[in-house]
N, C-alpha and C positions, 0 to 999 in steps of 0.2 A: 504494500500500500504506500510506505514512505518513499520504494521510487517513484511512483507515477507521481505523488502529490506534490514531490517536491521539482521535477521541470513543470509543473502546471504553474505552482506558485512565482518561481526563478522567472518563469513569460509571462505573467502577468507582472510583477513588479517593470521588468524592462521595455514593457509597450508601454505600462504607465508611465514609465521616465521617459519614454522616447515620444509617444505621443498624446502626453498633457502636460507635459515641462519641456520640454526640446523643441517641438517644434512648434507649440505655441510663440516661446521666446523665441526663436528663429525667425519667423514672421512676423512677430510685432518688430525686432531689432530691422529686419531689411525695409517693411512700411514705413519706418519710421526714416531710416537714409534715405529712402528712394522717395518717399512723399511726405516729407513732413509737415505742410501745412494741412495736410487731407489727414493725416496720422493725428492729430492734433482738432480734429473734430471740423474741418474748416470756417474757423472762426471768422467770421469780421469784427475789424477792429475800427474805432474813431478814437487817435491817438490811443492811450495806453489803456485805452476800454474797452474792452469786450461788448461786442453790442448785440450778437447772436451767432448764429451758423448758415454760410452758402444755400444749408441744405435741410432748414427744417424752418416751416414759416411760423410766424409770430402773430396774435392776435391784433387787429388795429380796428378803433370800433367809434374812433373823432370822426366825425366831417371833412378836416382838413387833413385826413390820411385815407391811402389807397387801401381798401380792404381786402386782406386775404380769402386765400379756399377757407371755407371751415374744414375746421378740423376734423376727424371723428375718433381721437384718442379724446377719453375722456378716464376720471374727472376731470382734468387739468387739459388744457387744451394744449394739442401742439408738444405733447409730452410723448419726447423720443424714446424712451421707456415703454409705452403704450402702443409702438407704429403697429395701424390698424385699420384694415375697411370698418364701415357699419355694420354691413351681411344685410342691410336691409333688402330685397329686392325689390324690383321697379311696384308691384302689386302691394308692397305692404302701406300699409296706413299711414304708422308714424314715419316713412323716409316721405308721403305727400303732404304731412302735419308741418313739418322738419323742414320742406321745400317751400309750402308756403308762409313760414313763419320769416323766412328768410327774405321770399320776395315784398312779404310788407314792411319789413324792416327795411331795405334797399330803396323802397316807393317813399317810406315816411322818410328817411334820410334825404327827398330828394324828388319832390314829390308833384315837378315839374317837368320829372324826365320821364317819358310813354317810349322810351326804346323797349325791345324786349330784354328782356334781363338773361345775363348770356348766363348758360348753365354751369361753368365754373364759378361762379359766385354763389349757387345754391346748392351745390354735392360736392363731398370733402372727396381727396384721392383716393389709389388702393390705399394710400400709406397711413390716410390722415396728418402727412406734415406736409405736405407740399408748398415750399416757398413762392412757387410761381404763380401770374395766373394768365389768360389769353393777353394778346392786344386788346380784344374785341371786349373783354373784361376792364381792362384799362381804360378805355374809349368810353364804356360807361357811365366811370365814373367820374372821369375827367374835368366834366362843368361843376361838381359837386365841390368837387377839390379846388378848383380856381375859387370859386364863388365862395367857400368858407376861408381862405388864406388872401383874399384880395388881388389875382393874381391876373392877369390875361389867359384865357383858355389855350390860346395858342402858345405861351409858354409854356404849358402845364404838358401840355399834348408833344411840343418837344423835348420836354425831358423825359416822357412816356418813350419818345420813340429812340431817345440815348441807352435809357436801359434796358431795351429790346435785344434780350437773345436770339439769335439767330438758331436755327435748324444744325444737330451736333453736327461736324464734319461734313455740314451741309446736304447733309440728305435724312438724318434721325429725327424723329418727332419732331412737331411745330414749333413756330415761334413763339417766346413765352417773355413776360415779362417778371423781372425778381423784384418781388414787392417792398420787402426791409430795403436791398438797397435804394428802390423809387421813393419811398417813405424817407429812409435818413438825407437824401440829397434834394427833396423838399425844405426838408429844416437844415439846409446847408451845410450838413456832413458829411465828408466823402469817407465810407468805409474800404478801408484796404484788409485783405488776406495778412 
């Protein structure tokens, strides 16, 4: 019995060192040389501040800011801890309860604008952080944002169109716009990585 138990035990201890401390540390050490602002959660910063991350949006719920996807990590919105669809499907009740609490929220913010209200502004991502949101999303709410900040539309609508991402490597998913950075460059912030 003590031969077989003991190569069982001797291979389980040496996968456990090899793979849950070797080559965990192995990979964070190389992510961390080879990307380290992405290694590092890719933070933006305004000067020595931390103001959030590239890649998880933040809730904005003033007048005179762009509003993000909602969320659907919950309790905490936008909580990376929680990355998660709804699960609601198109038939259920509360994601149409959910949908239109949204668009009257969006109408009473604004309650001049009869565009249709683009569907990134009323359904969260698969992820629920999703920092971006359309142009079309952007366009929006654009008079909202001039009209609470004092601003000319057409400013507003070119800084819209500054921080327009373009399609990855020019052919991957849409164009999207990053909302934290359109929001901190409103209030004259420029966030740097």
């Amino acid at each position: 019995m003590r031969t077989l138990l003991r190569p069982a035990v001797v291979s389980l201890l040496l996968l456990t060192l090899l793979t849950g401390v070797l080559y965990p540390v192995a990979v964070t050490g190389i992510g961390a040389a080879l990307f380290p602002h992405q290694a590092a959660g890719s933070q933006l910063r305004a000067g020595d501040r931390v103001v959030g991350s590239a890649l998880i949006g933040q809730p904005f719920s003033g007048p005179q800011y762009f509003w993000s996807r909602p969320s659907a990590t919950g309790p905490v919105p936008y909580n990376g801890a929680l990355s998660s669809g709804s699960n609601l499907g198109p038939s259920n009740p509360a994601l149409h309860q959910a949908v239109a609490d949204r668009i009257a929220a969006l109408r009473a913010a604004d309650p001049d604008n009869l565009a249709p209200v683009p569907v990134d502004l009323v359904t969260a991502s698969a992820s629920g952080l999703d920092p971006h949101i359309t142009p079309a999303a952007a366009e929006f709410q654009a008079a909202r944002v001039a009209r609470s900040r004092g601003l000319p539309v057409d400013s507003v609508r070119a800084l819209v169109a500054r921080y327009t991402e373009g399609r990855q490597f020019g052919i991957l998913g849409e164009p999207r716009v990053h909302v934290l950075r359109l929001n901190l460059a409103l209030d004259g912030v420029t966030a740097a990585p």
